[in-house]
C-alpha positions in Angstrom: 143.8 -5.7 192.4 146.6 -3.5 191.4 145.9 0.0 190.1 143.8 0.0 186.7 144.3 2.2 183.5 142.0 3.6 181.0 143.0 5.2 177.3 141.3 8.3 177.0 140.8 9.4 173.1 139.9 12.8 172.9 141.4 13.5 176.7 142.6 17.5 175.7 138.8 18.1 174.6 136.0 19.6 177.1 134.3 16.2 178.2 137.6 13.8 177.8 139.7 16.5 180.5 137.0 16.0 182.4 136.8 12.4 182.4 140.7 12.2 183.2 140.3 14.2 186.0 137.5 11.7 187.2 139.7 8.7 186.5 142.7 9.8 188.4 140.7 10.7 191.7 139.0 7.2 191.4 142.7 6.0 191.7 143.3 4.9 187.9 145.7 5.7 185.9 145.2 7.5 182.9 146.7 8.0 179.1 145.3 10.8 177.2 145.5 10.6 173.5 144.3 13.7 171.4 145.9 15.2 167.7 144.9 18.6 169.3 142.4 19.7 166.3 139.6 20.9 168.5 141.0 20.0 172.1 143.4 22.1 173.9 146.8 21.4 175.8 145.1 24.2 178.5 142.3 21.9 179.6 145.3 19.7 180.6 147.6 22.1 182.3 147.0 21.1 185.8 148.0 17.5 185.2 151.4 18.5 184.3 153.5 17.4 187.6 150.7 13.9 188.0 152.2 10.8 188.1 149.5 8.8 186.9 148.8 10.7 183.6 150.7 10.7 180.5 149.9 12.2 177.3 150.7 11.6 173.4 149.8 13.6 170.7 148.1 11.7 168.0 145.8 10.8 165.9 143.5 8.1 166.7 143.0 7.0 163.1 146.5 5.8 163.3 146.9 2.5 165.0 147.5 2.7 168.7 150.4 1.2 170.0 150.5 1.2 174.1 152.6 -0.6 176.1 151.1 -2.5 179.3 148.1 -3.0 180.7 144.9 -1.2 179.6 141.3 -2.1 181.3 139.5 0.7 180.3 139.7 2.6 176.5 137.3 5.3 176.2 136.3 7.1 172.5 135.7 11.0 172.9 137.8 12.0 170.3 135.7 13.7 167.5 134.7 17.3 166.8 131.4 18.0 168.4 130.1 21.1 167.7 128.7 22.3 164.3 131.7 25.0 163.6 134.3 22.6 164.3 132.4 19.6 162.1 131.6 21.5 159.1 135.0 23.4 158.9 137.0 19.6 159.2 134.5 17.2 157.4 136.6 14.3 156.3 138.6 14.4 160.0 135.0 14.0 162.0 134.2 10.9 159.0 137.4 9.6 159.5 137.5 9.9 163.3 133.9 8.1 163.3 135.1 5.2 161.3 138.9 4.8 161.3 139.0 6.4 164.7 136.7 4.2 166.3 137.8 1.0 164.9 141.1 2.1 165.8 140.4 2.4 169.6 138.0 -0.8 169.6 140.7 -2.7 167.8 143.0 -1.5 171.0 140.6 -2.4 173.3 140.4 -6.3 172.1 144.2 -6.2 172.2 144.2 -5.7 176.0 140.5 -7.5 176.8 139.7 -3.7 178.1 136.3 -2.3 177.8 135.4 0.3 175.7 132.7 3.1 175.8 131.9 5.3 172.6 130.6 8.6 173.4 127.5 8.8 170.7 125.6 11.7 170.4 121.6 12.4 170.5 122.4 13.6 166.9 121.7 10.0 166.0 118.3 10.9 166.5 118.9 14.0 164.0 115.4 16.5 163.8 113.3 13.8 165.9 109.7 13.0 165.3 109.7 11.3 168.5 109.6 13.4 171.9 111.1 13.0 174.3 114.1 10.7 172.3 113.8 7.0 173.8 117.2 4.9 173.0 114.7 2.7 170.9 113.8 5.5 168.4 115.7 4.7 165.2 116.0 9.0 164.1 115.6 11.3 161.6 118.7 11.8 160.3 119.2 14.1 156.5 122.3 11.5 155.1 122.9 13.7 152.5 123.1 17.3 154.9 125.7 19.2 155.5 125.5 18.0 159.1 125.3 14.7 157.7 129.7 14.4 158.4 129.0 14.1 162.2 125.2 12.5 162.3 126.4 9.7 160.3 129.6 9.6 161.2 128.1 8.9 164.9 125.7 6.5 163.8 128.6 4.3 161.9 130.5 4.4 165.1 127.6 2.9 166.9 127.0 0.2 164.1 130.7 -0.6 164.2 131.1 -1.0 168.4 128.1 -2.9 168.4 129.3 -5.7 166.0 132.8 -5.8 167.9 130.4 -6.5 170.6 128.5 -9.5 168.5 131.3 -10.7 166.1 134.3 -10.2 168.4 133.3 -10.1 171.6 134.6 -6.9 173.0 133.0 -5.6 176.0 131.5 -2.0 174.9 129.5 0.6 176.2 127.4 3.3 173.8 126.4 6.5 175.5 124.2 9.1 173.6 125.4 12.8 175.2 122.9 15.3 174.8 123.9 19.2 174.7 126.5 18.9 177.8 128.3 22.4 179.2 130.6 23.9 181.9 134.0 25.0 182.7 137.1 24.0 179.5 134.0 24.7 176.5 136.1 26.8 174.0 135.0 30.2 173.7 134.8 29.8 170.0 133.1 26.4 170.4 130.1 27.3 168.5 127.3 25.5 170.3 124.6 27.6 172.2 126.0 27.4 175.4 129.5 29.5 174.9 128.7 31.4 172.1 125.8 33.2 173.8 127.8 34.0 177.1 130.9 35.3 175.0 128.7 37.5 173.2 126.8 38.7 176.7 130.4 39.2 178.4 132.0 40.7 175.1 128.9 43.5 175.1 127.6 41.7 172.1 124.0 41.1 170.8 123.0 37.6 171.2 122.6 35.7 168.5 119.5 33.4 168.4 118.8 31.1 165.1 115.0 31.1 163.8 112.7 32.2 165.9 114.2 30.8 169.7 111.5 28.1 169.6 113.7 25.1 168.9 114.9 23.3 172.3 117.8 21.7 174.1 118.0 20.0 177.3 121.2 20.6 179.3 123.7 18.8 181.2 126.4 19.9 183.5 129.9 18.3 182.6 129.9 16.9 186.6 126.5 14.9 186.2 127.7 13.6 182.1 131.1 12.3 183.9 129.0 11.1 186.3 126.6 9.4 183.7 129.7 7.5 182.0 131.6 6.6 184.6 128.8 4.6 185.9 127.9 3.0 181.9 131.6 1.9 181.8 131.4 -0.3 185.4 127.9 -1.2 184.2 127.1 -4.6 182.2 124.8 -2.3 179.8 125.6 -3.4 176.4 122.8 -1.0 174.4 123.3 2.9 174.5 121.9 4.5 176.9 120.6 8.1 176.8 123.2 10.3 179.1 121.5 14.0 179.5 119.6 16.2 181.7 115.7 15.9 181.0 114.8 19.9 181.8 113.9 21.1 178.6 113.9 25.1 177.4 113.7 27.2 174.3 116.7 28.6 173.5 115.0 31.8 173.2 113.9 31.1 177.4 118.2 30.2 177.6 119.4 33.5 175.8 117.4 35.4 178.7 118.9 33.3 181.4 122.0 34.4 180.0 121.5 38.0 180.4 120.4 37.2 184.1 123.8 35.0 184.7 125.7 37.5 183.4 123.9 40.7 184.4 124.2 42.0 180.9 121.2 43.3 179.1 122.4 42.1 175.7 120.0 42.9 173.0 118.9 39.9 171.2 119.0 39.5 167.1 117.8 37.0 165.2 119.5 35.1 162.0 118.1 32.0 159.8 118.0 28.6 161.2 120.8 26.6 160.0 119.6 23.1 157.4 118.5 20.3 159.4 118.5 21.9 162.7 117.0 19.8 165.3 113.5 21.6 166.6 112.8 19.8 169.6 115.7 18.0 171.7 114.8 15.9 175.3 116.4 13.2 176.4 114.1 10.2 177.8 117.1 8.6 180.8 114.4 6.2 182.0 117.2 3.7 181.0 120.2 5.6 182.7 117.8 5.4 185.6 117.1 2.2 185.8 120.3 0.8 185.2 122.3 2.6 186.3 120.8 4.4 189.3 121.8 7.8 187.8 119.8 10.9 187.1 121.4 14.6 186.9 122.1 16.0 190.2 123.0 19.6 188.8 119.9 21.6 188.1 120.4 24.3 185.4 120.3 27.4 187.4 123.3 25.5 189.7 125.2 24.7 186.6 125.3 28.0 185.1 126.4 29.8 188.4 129.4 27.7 187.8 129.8 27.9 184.0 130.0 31.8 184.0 132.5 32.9 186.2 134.8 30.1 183.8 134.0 32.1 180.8 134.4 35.6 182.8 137.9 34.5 183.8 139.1 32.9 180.0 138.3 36.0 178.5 139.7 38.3 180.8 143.1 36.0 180.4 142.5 36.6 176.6 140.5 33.8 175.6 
Protein backbone atom coordinates (compact mmCIF):
# COMPACT_ATOMS: atom_id res chain seq x y z
CA UNK A 1 0.00 0.00 0.00
CA UNK A 2 1.47 3.20 -0.97
CA UNK A 3 1.62 6.11 1.53
CA UNK A 4 -1.99 7.45 2.62
CA UNK A 5 -3.28 11.04 3.06
CA UNK A 6 -5.70 12.63 5.30
CA UNK A 7 -7.41 16.36 4.94
CA UNK A 8 -7.15 18.03 8.08
CA UNK A 9 -9.89 20.98 8.54
CA UNK A 10 -9.12 23.05 11.29
CA UNK A 11 -5.10 21.73 11.09
CA UNK A 12 -3.66 25.54 12.50
CA UNK A 13 -6.12 25.08 15.60
CA UNK A 14 -4.89 23.43 19.12
CA UNK A 15 -6.28 19.78 18.58
CA UNK A 16 -6.03 19.78 14.43
CA UNK A 17 -1.81 20.75 14.81
CA UNK A 18 -1.84 18.16 16.94
CA UNK A 19 -3.45 15.63 14.96
CA UNK A 20 -1.06 16.58 11.92
CA UNK A 21 1.81 15.99 13.87
CA UNK A 22 0.29 12.44 14.71
CA UNK A 23 -0.44 11.73 11.02
CA UNK A 24 2.95 12.47 9.63
CA UNK A 25 4.85 10.30 12.33
CA UNK A 26 2.37 7.44 11.47
CA UNK A 27 3.80 7.92 7.92
CA UNK A 28 0.79 9.79 6.16
CA UNK A 29 0.68 12.54 4.45
CA UNK A 30 -1.11 15.39 5.44
CA UNK A 31 -3.07 18.72 4.02
CA UNK A 32 -4.06 21.15 6.51
CA UNK A 33 -6.88 23.44 5.72
CA UNK A 34 -7.71 26.30 8.12
CA UNK A 35 -9.21 30.29 7.24
CA UNK A 36 -7.04 31.16 10.30
CA UNK A 37 -10.08 32.75 12.47
CA UNK A 38 -9.16 31.11 15.73
CA UNK A 39 -6.12 28.77 14.61
CA UNK A 40 -2.73 30.05 14.29
CA UNK A 41 0.11 29.79 11.53
CA UNK A 42 2.47 29.32 15.01
CA UNK A 43 1.05 25.93 15.97
CA UNK A 44 2.32 25.03 12.48
CA UNK A 45 5.79 26.59 12.36
CA UNK A 46 7.69 23.46 12.78
CA UNK A 47 6.23 21.81 9.72
CA UNK A 48 7.61 24.46 7.55
CA UNK A 49 10.71 22.41 5.71
CA UNK A 50 8.19 18.72 5.84
CA UNK A 51 7.64 17.20 2.78
CA UNK A 52 4.59 15.50 3.52
CA UNK A 53 2.55 18.56 4.75
CA UNK A 54 1.07 21.23 2.76
CA UNK A 55 -1.14 23.92 3.82
CA UNK A 56 -3.98 26.23 2.16
CA UNK A 57 -5.74 28.90 3.68
CA UNK A 58 -9.39 28.60 3.41
CA UNK A 59 -12.49 28.32 4.38
CA UNK A 60 -14.12 25.15 4.65
CA UNK A 61 -17.61 26.46 3.77
CA UNK A 62 -16.25 26.96 0.36
CA UNK A 63 -16.19 23.80 -1.66
CA UNK A 64 -12.95 21.87 -1.45
CA UNK A 65 -11.17 21.16 -4.39
CA UNK A 66 -7.98 18.69 -3.85
CA UNK A 67 -6.12 17.08 -6.28
CA UNK A 68 -5.23 13.26 -5.75
CA UNK A 69 -5.83 10.85 -3.50
CA UNK A 70 -7.42 11.46 -0.11
CA UNK A 71 -8.25 8.30 2.42
CA UNK A 72 -8.69 10.12 5.43
CA UNK A 73 -10.74 13.82 5.80
CA UNK A 74 -10.93 14.87 9.28
CA UNK A 75 -13.50 17.97 10.54
CA UNK A 76 -11.87 20.15 13.41
CA UNK A 77 -12.47 23.28 12.05
CA UNK A 78 -14.90 25.26 14.23
CA UNK A 79 -14.37 27.76 17.07
CA UNK A 80 -14.47 25.93 20.35
CA UNK A 81 -14.36 27.88 23.16
CA UNK A 82 -17.12 30.20 24.43
CA UNK A 83 -14.99 33.73 23.61
CA UNK A 84 -14.29 32.71 20.18
CA UNK A 85 -18.14 31.24 19.53
CA UNK A 86 -20.03 34.05 20.87
CA UNK A 87 -17.77 36.92 19.36
CA UNK A 88 -18.17 34.93 15.52
CA UNK A 89 -21.76 33.38 15.77
CA UNK A 90 -22.83 33.03 12.13
CA UNK A 91 -18.96 31.55 11.31
CA UNK A 92 -19.33 28.64 14.12
CA UNK A 93 -23.33 28.11 12.36
CA UNK A 94 -21.98 28.15 9.16
CA UNK A 95 -18.84 26.00 9.87
CA UNK A 96 -21.33 23.37 11.58
CA UNK A 97 -23.53 23.13 8.59
CA UNK A 98 -21.90 24.39 5.38
CA UNK A 99 -18.49 23.42 6.81
CA UNK A 100 -19.35 20.06 7.51
CA UNK A 101 -21.22 19.15 4.54
CA UNK A 102 -18.47 20.70 2.77
CA UNK A 103 -15.75 18.29 4.05
CA UNK A 104 -18.24 15.10 3.99
CA UNK A 105 -19.13 16.07 0.45
CA UNK A 106 -15.03 15.82 -0.11
CA UNK A 107 -14.91 12.79 1.56
CA UNK A 108 -17.52 10.82 -0.83
CA UNK A 109 -15.54 12.34 -3.76
CA UNK A 110 -12.43 10.38 -2.86
CA UNK A 111 -14.30 7.16 -0.88
CA UNK A 112 -12.16 8.62 2.24
CA UNK A 113 -13.48 8.34 5.69
CA UNK A 114 -14.38 11.04 7.59
CA UNK A 115 -14.46 11.77 11.46
CA UNK A 116 -16.35 14.93 12.88
CA UNK A 117 -14.93 16.10 16.10
CA UNK A 118 -18.43 16.71 18.23
CA UNK A 119 -18.34 18.06 21.35
CA UNK A 120 -19.85 16.90 24.93
CA UNK A 121 -21.74 20.27 24.47
CA UNK A 122 -24.30 18.14 22.67
CA UNK A 123 -25.21 17.09 25.95
CA UNK A 124 -25.54 20.93 26.99
CA UNK A 125 -26.29 21.30 31.17
CA UNK A 126 -26.86 17.36 31.56
CA UNK A 127 -29.40 15.68 33.75
CA UNK A 128 -27.60 12.60 33.26
CA UNK A 129 -24.21 11.86 35.11
CA UNK A 130 -21.81 10.72 34.07
CA UNK A 131 -22.81 11.62 30.02
CA UNK A 132 -23.43 8.09 28.25
CA UNK A 133 -23.23 8.52 24.16
CA UNK A 134 -27.00 7.37 24.49
CA UNK A 135 -28.15 10.40 26.51
CA UNK A 136 -30.08 12.67 24.02
CA UNK A 137 -28.98 16.32 26.17
CA UNK A 138 -30.07 19.22 27.52
CA UNK A 139 -29.41 21.64 25.24
CA UNK A 140 -31.07 25.72 25.61
CA UNK A 141 -31.80 26.12 21.39
CA UNK A 142 -32.58 29.45 21.96
CA UNK A 143 -29.15 30.51 24.32
CA UNK A 144 -26.60 32.45 23.49
CA UNK A 145 -24.44 29.31 23.52
CA UNK A 146 -26.99 27.86 21.50
CA UNK A 147 -24.47 29.01 17.96
CA UNK A 148 -22.00 26.10 18.85
CA UNK A 149 -24.48 23.53 20.95
CA UNK A 150 -26.59 23.30 17.98
CA UNK A 151 -24.37 23.97 15.49
CA UNK A 152 -22.55 20.58 16.90
CA UNK A 153 -25.57 18.69 17.08
CA UNK A 154 -26.51 19.58 13.21
CA UNK A 155 -23.13 18.41 12.25
CA UNK A 156 -23.78 15.08 13.89
CA UNK A 157 -27.37 14.79 12.26
CA UNK A 158 -25.86 15.72 8.98
CA UNK A 159 -22.58 12.98 9.01
CA UNK A 160 -24.88 10.49 10.21
CA UNK A 161 -27.30 10.61 7.23
CA UNK A 162 -24.23 10.72 4.72
CA UNK A 163 -23.52 7.62 6.62
CA UNK A 164 -27.32 6.11 5.87
CA UNK A 165 -28.29 7.95 2.67
CA UNK A 166 -24.90 8.02 0.97
CA UNK A 167 -22.92 5.72 2.27
CA UNK A 168 -19.86 7.57 3.42
CA UNK A 169 -17.80 5.97 5.98
CA UNK A 170 -17.88 8.43 9.16
CA UNK A 171 -16.68 8.57 12.53
CA UNK A 172 -18.41 11.03 15.43
CA UNK A 173 -16.24 11.69 18.40
CA UNK A 174 -17.62 13.80 21.35
CA UNK A 175 -14.34 15.76 22.96
CA UNK A 176 -14.79 16.69 26.31
CA UNK A 177 -12.73 19.83 27.92
CA UNK A 178 -9.23 18.70 26.14
CA UNK A 179 -5.85 20.92 27.10
CA UNK A 180 -1.96 21.18 26.65
CA UNK A 181 0.78 22.83 24.82
CA UNK A 182 -0.70 25.33 21.28
CA UNK A 183 -4.15 26.43 23.63
CA UNK A 184 -4.22 30.25 22.91
CA UNK A 185 -3.59 32.28 25.78
CA UNK A 186 -6.60 34.19 25.10
CA UNK A 187 -8.59 31.03 24.40
CA UNK A 188 -11.08 31.63 26.99
CA UNK A 189 -11.83 28.10 28.43
CA UNK A 190 -10.78 27.24 32.08
CA UNK A 191 -7.71 25.68 31.39
CA UNK A 192 -5.55 28.91 29.77
CA UNK A 193 -7.29 31.58 31.22
CA UNK A 194 -6.62 30.59 34.73
CA UNK A 195 -2.79 29.80 34.22
CA UNK A 196 -2.33 33.21 32.26
CA UNK A 197 -3.87 34.97 35.01
CA UNK A 198 -1.55 32.84 37.82
CA UNK A 199 1.64 33.59 35.52
CA UNK A 200 0.54 37.35 34.67
CA UNK A 201 0.17 37.96 38.86
CA UNK A 202 -3.54 38.03 38.28
CA UNK A 203 -6.44 37.06 40.49
CA UNK A 204 -8.14 33.99 39.22
CA UNK A 205 -11.16 34.20 37.94
CA UNK A 206 -13.71 31.54 39.00
CA UNK A 207 -17.57 31.67 37.61
CA UNK A 208 -20.38 30.99 40.33
CA UNK A 209 -19.42 29.48 43.16
CA UNK A 210 -16.39 26.84 41.76
CA UNK A 211 -18.90 23.97 42.19
CA UNK A 212 -19.63 23.29 38.47
CA UNK A 213 -17.14 20.42 37.09
CA UNK A 214 -15.07 19.46 34.07
CA UNK A 215 -13.22 16.40 33.36
CA UNK A 216 -9.85 16.80 31.53
CA UNK A 217 -7.99 15.44 28.80
CA UNK A 218 -4.44 15.80 27.69
CA UNK A 219 -4.09 16.72 23.90
CA UNK A 220 -1.58 13.28 23.70
CA UNK A 221 -4.43 10.80 24.99
CA UNK A 222 -7.54 12.99 22.71
CA UNK A 223 -5.03 12.33 19.58
CA UNK A 224 -4.69 9.19 20.79
CA UNK A 225 -8.62 8.72 21.26
CA UNK A 226 -9.29 9.69 17.43
CA UNK A 227 -6.71 8.24 15.80
CA UNK A 228 -7.90 5.01 16.98
CA UNK A 229 -12.11 6.01 16.07
CA UNK A 230 -10.83 6.78 12.52
CA UNK A 231 -9.02 3.02 11.87
CA UNK A 232 -12.08 1.76 13.92
CA UNK A 233 -15.38 0.34 12.07
CA UNK A 234 -17.39 2.52 14.90
CA UNK A 235 -20.11 4.19 13.10
CA UNK A 236 -21.94 5.97 16.45
CA UNK A 237 -20.01 8.70 18.51
CA UNK A 238 -18.15 7.66 20.88
CA UNK A 239 -17.31 9.68 24.10
CA UNK A 240 -13.41 10.82 23.72
CA UNK A 241 -12.34 12.30 27.37
CA UNK A 242 -10.70 11.70 30.53
CA UNK A 243 -13.19 10.41 33.26
CA UNK A 244 -11.39 12.20 36.54
CA UNK A 245 -13.70 14.60 37.47
CA UNK A 246 -12.97 18.04 39.70
CA UNK A 247 -14.49 21.35 40.64
CA UNK A 248 -13.11 23.95 39.03
CA UNK A 249 -12.81 25.62 42.31
CA UNK A 250 -10.41 22.11 43.34
CA UNK A 251 -8.59 23.19 39.46
CA UNK A 252 -8.04 26.98 40.25
CA UNK A 253 -5.92 25.61 43.49
CA UNK A 254 -4.09 23.14 41.38
CA UNK A 255 -3.15 25.95 39.44
CA UNK A 256 -1.63 27.94 42.08
CA UNK A 257 0.41 24.78 43.00
CA UNK A 258 1.57 24.20 39.14
CA UNK A 259 2.53 27.50 38.93
CA UNK A 260 3.79 28.31 42.41
CA UNK A 261 1.79 31.46 42.54
CA UNK A 262 -0.52 32.20 45.32
CA UNK A 263 -2.97 34.01 43.15
CA UNK A 264 -5.93 35.26 45.10
CA UNK A 265 -9.06 33.94 43.84
CA UNK A 266 -12.42 36.19 42.86
CA UNK A 267 -15.45 35.18 42.00
CA UNK A 268 -17.87 36.61 39.04
CA UNK A 269 -21.57 35.34 37.89
CA UNK A 270 -22.02 32.11 36.08
CA UNK A 271 -22.40 32.60 32.50
CA UNK A 272 -26.51 31.42 30.94
CA UNK A 273 -26.57 27.82 30.36
CA UNK A 274 -23.40 26.88 31.90
CA UNK A 275 -22.98 23.24 32.22
CA UNK A 276 -22.90 22.27 36.19
CA UNK A 277 -21.72 18.89 36.08
CA UNK A 278 -19.49 17.58 33.16
CA UNK A 279 -17.99 13.53 33.10
CA UNK A 280 -17.54 11.72 30.36
CA UNK A 281 -18.77 7.85 30.53
CA UNK A 282 -15.74 6.15 27.76
CA UNK A 283 -17.13 2.66 28.59
CA UNK A 284 -17.62 2.79 24.72
CA UNK A 285 -14.05 4.20 23.73
CA UNK A 286 -13.02 1.26 25.96
CA UNK A 287 -14.54 -1.28 24.61
CA UNK A 288 -14.12 -0.59 21.18
CA UNK A 289 -11.54 0.76 20.82
CA UNK A 290 -9.20 -0.45 23.63
CA UNK A 291 -8.44 3.17 24.69
CA UNK A 292 -8.67 4.88 27.92
CA UNK A 293 -6.50 8.09 28.95
CA UNK A 294 -2.97 7.31 29.82
CA UNK A 295 -2.08 10.96 31.07
CA UNK A 296 -3.31 11.46 34.59
CA UNK A 297 -4.04 15.24 35.39
CA UNK A 298 -1.25 16.00 37.66
CA UNK A 299 1.13 14.51 34.55
CA UNK A 300 -0.64 16.66 32.04
CA UNK A 301 -0.35 19.84 33.76
CA UNK A 302 3.46 19.40 34.54
CA UNK A 303 3.62 19.58 30.81
CA UNK A 304 0.96 22.25 30.03
CA UNK A 305 2.67 25.01 32.24
CA UNK A 306 6.04 25.35 31.27
CA UNK A 307 4.12 25.89 27.48
CA UNK A 308 2.26 28.81 28.83
CA UNK A 309 5.47 30.06 30.96
CA UNK A 310 7.43 30.10 27.69
CA UNK A 311 4.48 31.85 25.25
CA UNK A 312 4.20 34.57 27.48
CA UNK A 313 7.60 35.26 28.11
CA UNK A 314 7.98 35.37 24.00
CA UNK A 315 5.02 37.87 24.25
CA UNK A 316 2.09 35.75 23.99
Amino acid sequence: MGERRAVILGAAGFIGSHLADRFLAEGWSVLGVDNLITGTRRNLEHLAREARFDFLEQDVCLPLEVAGPVDAVLDFASPASPIDYLAHPFETMHVGSLGVESGLRLAEAKGARFLLASTSEVYGDPLEHPQRESYWGNVNPIGPRAVYDEAKRFGEAITMAYRRYRRVETRIARIFNTYGPRMRLDDGRVVPSLVAQALRGEALTVFGDGSQTRSFCFVDDNVEGMWRLLRSDVGDPVNIGNPEEMTILRFAEAVRRHTGIAAPIVFAPLPQDDPRLRRPDVSRARELLGWAPAVDFEEGMRRTVPWFRARLAAGG
